[in-house]
TIPA-724503 format. One record per residue: x, y, z of N, C-alpha, C in turn; residue number from 1; residue in one letter. Coordinates in steps of 0.02 Angstrom, whole numbers, plus 32768, in hexadecimal, padded with zeros to 4 digits. Each point is the difference from the previous one (the first is absolute). Layout:
N
SITE    n.X    n.Y    n.Z   ca.X   ca.Y   ca.Z    c.X    c.Y    c.Z   rofi   selo
SITE      X      Y      Z      X      Y      Z      X      Y      Z    NUM      A
...
END
This chain:
223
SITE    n.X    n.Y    n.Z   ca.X   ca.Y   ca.Z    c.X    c.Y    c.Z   rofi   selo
SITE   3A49   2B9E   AF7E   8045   7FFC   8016   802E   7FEF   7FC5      1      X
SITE   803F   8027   8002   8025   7FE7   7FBD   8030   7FCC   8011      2      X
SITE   7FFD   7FE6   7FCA   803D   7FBB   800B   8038   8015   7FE6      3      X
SITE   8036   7FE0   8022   8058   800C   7FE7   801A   7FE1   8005      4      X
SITE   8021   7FD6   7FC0   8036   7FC7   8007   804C   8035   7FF8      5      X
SITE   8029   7FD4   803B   803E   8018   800B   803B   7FC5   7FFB      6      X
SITE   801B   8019   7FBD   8027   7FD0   7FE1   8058   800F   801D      7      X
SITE   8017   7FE5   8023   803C   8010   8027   8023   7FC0   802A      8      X
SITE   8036   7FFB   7FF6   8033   7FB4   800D   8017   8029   8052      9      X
SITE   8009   8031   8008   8013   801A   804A   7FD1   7FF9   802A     10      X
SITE   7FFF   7FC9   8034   7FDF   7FF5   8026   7FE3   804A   802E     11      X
SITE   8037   800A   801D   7FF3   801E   802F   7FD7   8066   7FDF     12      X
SITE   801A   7FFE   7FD0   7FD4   8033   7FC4   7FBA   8000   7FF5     13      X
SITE   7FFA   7FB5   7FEF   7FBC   7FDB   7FF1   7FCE   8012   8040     14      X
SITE   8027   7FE9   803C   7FBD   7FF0   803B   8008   8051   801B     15      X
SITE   8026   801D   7FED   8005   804B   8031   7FB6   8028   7FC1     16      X
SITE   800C   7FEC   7FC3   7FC9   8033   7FCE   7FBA   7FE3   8002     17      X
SITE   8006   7FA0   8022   7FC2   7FFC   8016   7FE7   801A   8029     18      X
SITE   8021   7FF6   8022   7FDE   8026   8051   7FE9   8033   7FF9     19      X
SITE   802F   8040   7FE9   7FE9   8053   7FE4   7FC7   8001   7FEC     20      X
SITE   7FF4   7FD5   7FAE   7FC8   7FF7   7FD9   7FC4   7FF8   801B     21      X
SITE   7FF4   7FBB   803A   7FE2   7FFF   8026   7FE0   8010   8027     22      X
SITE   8027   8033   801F   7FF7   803D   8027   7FBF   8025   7FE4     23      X
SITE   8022   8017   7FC6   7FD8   8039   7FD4   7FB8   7FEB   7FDC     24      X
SITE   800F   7FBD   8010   7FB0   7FE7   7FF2   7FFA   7FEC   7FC9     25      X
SITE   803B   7FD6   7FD3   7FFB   7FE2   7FDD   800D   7FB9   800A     26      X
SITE   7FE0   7FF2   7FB5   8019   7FAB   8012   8025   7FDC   7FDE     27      X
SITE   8044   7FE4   8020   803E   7FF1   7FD6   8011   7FC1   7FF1     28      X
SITE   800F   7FE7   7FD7   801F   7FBF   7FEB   8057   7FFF   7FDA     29      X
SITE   8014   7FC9   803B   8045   8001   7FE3   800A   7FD5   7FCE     30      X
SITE   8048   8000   7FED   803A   7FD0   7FD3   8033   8022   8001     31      X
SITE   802B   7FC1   7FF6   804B   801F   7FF3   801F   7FE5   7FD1     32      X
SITE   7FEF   7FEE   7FC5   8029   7FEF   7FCC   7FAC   8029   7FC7     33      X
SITE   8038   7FF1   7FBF   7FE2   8024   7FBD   7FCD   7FB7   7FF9     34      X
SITE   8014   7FC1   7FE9   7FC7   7FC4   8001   7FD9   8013   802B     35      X
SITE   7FF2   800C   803D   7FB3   7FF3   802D   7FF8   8044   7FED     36      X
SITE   800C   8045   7FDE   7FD7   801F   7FF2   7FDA   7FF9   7FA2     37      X
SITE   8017   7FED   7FFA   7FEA   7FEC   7FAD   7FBD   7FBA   800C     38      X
SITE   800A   7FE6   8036   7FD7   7FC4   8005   7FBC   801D   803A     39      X
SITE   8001   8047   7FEF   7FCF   8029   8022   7FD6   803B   7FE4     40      X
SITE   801B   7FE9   7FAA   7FF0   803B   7FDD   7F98   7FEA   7FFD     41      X
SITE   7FF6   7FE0   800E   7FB5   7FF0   7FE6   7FD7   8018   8042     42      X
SITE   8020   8022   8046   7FE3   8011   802C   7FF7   804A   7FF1     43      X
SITE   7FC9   801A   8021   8010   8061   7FFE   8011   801C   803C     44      X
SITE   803C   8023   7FEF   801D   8022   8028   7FEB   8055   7FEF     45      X
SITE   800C   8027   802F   8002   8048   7FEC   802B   802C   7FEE     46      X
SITE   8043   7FE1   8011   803B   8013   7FFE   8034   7FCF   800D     47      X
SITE   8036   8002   7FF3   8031   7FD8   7FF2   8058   802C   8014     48      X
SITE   800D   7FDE   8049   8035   801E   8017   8047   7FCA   7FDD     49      X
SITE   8033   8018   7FD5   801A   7FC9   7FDC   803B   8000   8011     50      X
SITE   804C   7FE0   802A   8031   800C   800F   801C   7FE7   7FB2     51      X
SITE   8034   800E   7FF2   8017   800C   7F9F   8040   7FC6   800D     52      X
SITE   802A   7FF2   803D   8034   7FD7   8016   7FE3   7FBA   8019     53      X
SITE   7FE1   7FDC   7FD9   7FD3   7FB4   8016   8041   7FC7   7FF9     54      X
SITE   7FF6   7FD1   8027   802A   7FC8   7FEA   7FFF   7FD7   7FCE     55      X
SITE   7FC6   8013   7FEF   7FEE   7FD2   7FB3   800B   802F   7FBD     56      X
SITE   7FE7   8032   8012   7FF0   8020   7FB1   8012   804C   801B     57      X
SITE   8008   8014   7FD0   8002   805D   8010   7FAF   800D   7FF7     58      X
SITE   8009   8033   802A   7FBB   8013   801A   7FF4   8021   7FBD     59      X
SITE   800E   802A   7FCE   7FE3   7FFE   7FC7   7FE6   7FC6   7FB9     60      X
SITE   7FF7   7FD5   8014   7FE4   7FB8   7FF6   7FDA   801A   800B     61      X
SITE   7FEB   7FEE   8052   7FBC   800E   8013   7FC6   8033   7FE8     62      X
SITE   8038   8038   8018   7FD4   8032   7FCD   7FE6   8001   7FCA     63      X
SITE   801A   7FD8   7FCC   7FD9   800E   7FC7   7FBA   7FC9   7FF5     64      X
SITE   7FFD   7FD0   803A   7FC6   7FE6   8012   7FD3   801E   8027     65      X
SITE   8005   8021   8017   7FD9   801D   8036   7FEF   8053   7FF0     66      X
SITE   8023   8011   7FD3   7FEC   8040   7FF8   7FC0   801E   7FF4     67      X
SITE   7FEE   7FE0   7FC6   7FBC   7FFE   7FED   7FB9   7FFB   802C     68      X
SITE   8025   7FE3   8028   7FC2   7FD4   8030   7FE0   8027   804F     69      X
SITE   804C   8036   8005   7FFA   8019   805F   8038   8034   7FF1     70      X
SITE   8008   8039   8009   802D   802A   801C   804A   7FF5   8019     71      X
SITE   802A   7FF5   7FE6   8031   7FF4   8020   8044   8035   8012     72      X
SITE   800D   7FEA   8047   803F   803E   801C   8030   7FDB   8017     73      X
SITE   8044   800E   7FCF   8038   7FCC   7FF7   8025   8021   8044     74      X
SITE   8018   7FD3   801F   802E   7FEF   804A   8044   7FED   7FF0     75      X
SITE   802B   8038   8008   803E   7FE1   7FE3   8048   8027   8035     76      X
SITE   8038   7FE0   8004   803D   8032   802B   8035   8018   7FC0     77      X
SITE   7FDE   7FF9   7FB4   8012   800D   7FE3   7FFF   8054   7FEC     78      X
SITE   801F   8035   7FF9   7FEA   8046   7FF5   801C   8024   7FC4     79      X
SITE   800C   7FCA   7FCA   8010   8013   7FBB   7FCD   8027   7FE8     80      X
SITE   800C   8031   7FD0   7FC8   803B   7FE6   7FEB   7FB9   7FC4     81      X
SITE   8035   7FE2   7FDC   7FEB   7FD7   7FB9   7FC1   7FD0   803F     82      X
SITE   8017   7FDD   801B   7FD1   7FB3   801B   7FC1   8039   8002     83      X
SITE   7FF2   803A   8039   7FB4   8018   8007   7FE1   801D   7FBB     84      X
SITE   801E   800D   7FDC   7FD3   801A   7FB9   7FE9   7FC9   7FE0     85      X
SITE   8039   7FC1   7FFC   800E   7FC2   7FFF   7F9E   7FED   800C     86      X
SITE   8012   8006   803F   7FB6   7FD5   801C   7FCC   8017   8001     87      X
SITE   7FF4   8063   7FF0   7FDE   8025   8003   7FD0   7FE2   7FB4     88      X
SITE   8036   8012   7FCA   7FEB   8006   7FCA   7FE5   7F98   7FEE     89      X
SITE   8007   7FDC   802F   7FFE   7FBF   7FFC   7F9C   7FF4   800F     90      X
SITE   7FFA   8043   8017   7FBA   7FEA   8021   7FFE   800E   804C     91      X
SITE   8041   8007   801B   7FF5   800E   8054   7FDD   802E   8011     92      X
SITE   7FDE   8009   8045   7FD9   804E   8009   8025   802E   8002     93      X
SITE   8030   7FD1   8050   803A   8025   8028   802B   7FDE   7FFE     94      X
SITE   803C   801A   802F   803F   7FE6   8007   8016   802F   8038     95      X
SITE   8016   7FC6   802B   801C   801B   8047   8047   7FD7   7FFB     96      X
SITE   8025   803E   802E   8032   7FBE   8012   8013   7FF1   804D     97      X
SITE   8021   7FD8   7FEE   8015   7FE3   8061   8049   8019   8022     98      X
SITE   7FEC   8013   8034   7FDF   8012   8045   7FBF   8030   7FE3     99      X
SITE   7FC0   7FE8   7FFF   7FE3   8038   8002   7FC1   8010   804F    100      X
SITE   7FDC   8033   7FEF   7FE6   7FFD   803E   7FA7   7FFB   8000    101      X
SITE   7FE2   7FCE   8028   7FC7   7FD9   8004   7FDC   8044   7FDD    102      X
SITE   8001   8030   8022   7FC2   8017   7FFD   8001   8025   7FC7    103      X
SITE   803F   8012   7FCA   7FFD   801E   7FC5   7FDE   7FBE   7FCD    104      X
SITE   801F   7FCC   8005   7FD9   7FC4   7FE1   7FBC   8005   8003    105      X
SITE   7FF6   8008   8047   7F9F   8004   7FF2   7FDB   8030   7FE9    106      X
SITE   802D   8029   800C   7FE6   8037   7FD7   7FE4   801A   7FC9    107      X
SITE   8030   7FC3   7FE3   8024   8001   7F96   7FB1   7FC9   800C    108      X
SITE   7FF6   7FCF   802C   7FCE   7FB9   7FEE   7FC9   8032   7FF6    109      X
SITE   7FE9   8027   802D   7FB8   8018   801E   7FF4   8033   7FCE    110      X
SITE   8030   802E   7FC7   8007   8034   7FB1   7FE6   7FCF   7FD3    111      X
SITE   802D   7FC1   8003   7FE8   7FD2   7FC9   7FC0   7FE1   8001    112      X
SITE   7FE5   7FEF   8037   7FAC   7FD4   7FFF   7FD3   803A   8010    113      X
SITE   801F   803C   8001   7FC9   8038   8016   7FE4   8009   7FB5    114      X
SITE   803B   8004   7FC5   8017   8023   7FA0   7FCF   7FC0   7FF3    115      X
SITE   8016   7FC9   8019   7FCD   7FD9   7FD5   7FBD   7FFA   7FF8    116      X
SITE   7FE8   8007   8048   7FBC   7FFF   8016   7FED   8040   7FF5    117      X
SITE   8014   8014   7FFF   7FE4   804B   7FC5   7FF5   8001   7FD2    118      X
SITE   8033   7FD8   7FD1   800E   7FF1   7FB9   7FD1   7FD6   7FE3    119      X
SITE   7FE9   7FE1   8017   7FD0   7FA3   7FF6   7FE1   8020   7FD6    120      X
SITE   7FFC   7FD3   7FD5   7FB8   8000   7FCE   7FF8   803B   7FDD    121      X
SITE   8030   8026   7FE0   7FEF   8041   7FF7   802E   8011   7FB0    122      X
SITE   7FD4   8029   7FF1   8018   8006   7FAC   8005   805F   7FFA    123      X
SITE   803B   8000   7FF3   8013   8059   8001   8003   800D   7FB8    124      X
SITE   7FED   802F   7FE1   7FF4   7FF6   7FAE   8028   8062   8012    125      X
SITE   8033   8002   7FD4   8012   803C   7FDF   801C   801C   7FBE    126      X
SITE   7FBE   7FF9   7FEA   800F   8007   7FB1   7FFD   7FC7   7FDF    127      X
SITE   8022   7FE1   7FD5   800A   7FD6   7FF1   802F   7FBB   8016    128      X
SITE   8017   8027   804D   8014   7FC4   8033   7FD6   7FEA   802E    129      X
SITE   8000   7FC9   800B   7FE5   7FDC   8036   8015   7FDE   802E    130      X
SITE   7FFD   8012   8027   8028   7FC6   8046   7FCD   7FE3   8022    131      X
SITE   800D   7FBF   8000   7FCE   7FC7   8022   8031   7FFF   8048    132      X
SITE   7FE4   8015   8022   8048   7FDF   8065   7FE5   7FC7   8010    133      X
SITE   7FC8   7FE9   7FD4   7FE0   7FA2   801D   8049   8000   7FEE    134      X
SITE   8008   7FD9   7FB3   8041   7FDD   7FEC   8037   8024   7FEA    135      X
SITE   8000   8035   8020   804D   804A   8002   800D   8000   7FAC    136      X
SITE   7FD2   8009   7FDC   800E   7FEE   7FC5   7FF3   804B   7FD3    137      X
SITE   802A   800E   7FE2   7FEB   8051   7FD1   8007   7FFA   7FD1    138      X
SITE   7FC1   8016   7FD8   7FEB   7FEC   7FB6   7FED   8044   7FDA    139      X
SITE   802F   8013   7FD6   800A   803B   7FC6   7FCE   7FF0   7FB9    140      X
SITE   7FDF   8013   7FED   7FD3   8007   7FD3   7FEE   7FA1   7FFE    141      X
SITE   7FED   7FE7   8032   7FEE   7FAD   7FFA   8036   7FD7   8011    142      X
SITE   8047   8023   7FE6   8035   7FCD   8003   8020   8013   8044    143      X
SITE   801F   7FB3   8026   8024   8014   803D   8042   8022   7FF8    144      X
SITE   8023   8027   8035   801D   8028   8003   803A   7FD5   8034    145      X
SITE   8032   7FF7   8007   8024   7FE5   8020   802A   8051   8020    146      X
SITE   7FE6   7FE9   8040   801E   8021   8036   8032   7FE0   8039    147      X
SITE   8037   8019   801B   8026   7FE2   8028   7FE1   7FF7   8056    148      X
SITE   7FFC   7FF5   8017   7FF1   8023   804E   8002   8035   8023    149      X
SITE   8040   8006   7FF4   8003   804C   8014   7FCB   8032   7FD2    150      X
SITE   800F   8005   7FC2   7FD2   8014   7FD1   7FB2   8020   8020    151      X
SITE   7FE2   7F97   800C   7FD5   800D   8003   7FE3   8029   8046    152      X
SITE   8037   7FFC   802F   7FF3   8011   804F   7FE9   803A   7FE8    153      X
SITE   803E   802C   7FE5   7FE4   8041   7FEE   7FD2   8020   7FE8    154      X
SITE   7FEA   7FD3   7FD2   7FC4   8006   7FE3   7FB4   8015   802F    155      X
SITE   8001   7FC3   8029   7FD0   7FF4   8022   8000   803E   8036    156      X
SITE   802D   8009   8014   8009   804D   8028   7FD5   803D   7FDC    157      X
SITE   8012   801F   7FD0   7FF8   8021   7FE8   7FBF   8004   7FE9    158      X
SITE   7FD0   7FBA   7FDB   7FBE   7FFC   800F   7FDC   7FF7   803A    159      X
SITE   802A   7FED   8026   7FC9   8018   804B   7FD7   802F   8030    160      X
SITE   8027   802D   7FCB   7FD4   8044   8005   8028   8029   7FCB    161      X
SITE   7FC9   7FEB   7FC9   800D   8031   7FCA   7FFF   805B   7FF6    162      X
SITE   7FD2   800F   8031   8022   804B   800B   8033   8015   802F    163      X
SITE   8017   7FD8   8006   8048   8011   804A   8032   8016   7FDA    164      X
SITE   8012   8021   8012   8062   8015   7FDF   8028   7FC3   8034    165      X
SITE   801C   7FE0   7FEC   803A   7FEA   8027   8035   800D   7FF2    166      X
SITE   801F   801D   803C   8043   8009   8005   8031   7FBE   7FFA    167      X
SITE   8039   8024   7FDA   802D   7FBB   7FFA   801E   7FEA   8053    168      X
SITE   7FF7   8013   802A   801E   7FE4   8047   7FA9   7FD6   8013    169      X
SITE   7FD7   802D   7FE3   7FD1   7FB8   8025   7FEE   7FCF   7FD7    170      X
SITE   800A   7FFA   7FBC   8009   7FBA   7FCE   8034   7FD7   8025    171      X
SITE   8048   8034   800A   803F   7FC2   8010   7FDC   7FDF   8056    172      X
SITE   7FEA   8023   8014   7FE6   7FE3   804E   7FC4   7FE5   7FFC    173      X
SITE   7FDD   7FEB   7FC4   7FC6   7FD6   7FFD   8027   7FB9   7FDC    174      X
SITE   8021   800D   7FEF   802A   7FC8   7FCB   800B   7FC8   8044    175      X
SITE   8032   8024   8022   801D   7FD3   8034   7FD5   8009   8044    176      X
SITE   7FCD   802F   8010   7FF3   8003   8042   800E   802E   802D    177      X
SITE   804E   7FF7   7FE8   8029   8030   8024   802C   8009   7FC3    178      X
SITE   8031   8039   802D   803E   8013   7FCB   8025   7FC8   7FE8    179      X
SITE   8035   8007   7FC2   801B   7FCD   8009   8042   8026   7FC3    180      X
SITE   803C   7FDC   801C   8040   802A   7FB8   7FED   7FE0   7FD1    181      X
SITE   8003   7FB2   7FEF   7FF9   7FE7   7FCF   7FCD   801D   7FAA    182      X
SITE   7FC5   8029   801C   7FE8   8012   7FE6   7FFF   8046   7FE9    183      X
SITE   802B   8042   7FE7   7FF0   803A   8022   7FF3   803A   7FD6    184      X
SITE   8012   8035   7FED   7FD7   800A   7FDB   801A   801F   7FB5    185      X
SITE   8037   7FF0   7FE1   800D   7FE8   7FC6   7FE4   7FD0   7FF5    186      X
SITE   8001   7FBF   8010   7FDF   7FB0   7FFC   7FBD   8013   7FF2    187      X
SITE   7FE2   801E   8027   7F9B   8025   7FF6   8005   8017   7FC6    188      X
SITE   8030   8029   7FD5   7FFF   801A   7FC8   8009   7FD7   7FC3    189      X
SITE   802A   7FC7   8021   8001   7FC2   7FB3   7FB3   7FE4   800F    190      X
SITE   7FF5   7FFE   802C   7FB6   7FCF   800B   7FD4   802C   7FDE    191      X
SITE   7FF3   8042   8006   7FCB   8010   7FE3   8002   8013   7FC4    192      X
SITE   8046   8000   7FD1   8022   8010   7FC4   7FD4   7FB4   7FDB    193      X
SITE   8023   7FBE   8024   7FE0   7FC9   7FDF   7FB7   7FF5   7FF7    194      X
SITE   7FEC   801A   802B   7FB4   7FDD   802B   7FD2   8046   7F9F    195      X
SITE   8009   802A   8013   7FEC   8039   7FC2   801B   7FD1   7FC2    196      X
SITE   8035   7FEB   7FE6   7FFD   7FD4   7FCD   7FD6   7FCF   7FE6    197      X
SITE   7FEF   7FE2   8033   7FD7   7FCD   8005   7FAE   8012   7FED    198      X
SITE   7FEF   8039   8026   7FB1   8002   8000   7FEE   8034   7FDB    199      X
SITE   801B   8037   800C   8006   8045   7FD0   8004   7FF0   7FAC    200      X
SITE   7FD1   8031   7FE0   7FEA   8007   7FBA   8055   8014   7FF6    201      X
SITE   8016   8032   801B   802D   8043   7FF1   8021   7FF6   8039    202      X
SITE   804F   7FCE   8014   8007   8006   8038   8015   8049   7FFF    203      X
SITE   800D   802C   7FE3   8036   803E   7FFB   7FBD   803F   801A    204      X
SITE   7FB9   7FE6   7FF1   7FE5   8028   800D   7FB4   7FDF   8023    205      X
SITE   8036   7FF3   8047   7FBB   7FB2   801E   7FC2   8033   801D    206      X
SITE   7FBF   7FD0   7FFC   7FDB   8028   800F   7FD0   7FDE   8044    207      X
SITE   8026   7FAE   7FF6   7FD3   7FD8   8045   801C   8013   8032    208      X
SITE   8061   8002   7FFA   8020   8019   8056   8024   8044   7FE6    209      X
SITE   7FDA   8037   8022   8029   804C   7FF6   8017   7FF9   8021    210      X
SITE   803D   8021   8004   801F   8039   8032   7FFC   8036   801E    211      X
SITE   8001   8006   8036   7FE4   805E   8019   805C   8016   801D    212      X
SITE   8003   8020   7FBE   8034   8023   8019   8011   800C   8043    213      X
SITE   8048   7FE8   8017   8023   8009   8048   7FC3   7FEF   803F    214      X
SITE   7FE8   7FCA   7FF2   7FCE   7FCE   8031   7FFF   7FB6   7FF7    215      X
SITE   7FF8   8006   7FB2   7FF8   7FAC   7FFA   7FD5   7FF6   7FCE    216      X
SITE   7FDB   7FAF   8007   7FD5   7FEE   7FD2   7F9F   7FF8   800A    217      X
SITE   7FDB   800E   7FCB   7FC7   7FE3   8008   7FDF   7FE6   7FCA    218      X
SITE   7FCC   7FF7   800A   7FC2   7FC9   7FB8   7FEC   8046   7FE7    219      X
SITE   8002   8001   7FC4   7FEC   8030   7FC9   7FB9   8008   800A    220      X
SITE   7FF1   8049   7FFD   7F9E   7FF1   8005   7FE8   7FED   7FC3    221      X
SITE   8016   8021   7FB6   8000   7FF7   7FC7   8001   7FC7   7FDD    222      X
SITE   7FEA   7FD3   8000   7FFF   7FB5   7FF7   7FC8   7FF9   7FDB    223      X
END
């Protein structure tokens, strides 16, 4: 059974996403301030539902304690494009905002602990990159590679089945779950412009993420 701490000062928010959670057969633990979730970092959770508007601290505090440790999908009625890249590129998985609706949330929970538990323990070697998904960590000829989140989301897509073509509408709908504006598909084009800087010998002539002309992207066989 997976565990979920749900960090949220709105009462009535709090006990309505327990209940849901519950439902679905998980098992949830509350708080509502940023202190009682930091004074919980030594428990394991599977995921980490984080409201970003706390009475104590901004919920990105939190985050950068907890990131490392559990999955986290920032809760906010905030719908600035800067705050979600903001929190994206901070380490967040996701980012929803409020009013949103139960069952797209669980949706986004049940993508994320499905990627992980897939992911566990597992070392993807292409070429002279390596991606460890134990500690989300990508290492270019030995040395680590600093990737953003988003970055790495993409990443991990794209090795999940290295002979797949993916289309850029099903990267942007694996990103979020579902569709989403914030992300679209100019934005896919800086991401994978950077993400090729980073890991690529030749970003100008990458050979880990091709392109298939007027479809999208995949893992190079040529490695």
């Amino acid at each position: 059974m997976s565990k979920l701490l749900i960090v949220e000062d709105d009462e009535s928010i709090l006990m309505g996403l327990k209940f849901c959670l519950e439902q679905e057969g998980f098992e949830v633990q509350t708080v509502s301030t940023g202190k009682e979730a930091l004074d919980l970092r030594e428990e394991k959770f599977n995921l980490i539902l984080l409201d970003l508007n706390l009475p104590d601290m901004h919920g990105f505090e939190v985050l950068k304690k907890w990131k490392d440790k559990a999955p986290v999908i920032c809760l906010t009625a905030c719908d600035e494009e800067v705050s979600i890249v903001q929190g994206l590129d901070m380490g967040a998985y996701d980012y929803i905002t409020k009013p949103f609706k139960t069952r797209e949330l669980i949706s986004r929970i049940k993508n994320i602990l499905r990627r992980e538990g897939t992911n566990n323990n597992t070392l993807i070697e292409l070429g002279n990159l390596v991606i460890d998904t134990k500690s989300a960590k990508v290492l270019k000829n030995g040395k680590d590679v600093f990737l953003t989140n988003m970055e790495y989301k993409i990443l991990l897509i794209l090795v999940s089945n290295p002979k797949m073509v993916f289309t850029r509408e099903k990267i942007l709908a694996d990103i979020w779950d579902v569709n989403e504006e914030y992300v679209n598909d100019n934005t896919l084009t800086v991401y994978i412009k950077r993400l090729r800087e980073k890991i690529e010998d030749d970003p100008n002539h990458p050979k880990i993420i091709e392109t298939v002309r007027k479809v999208g992207y995949k893992i190079g066989e040529n490695l």
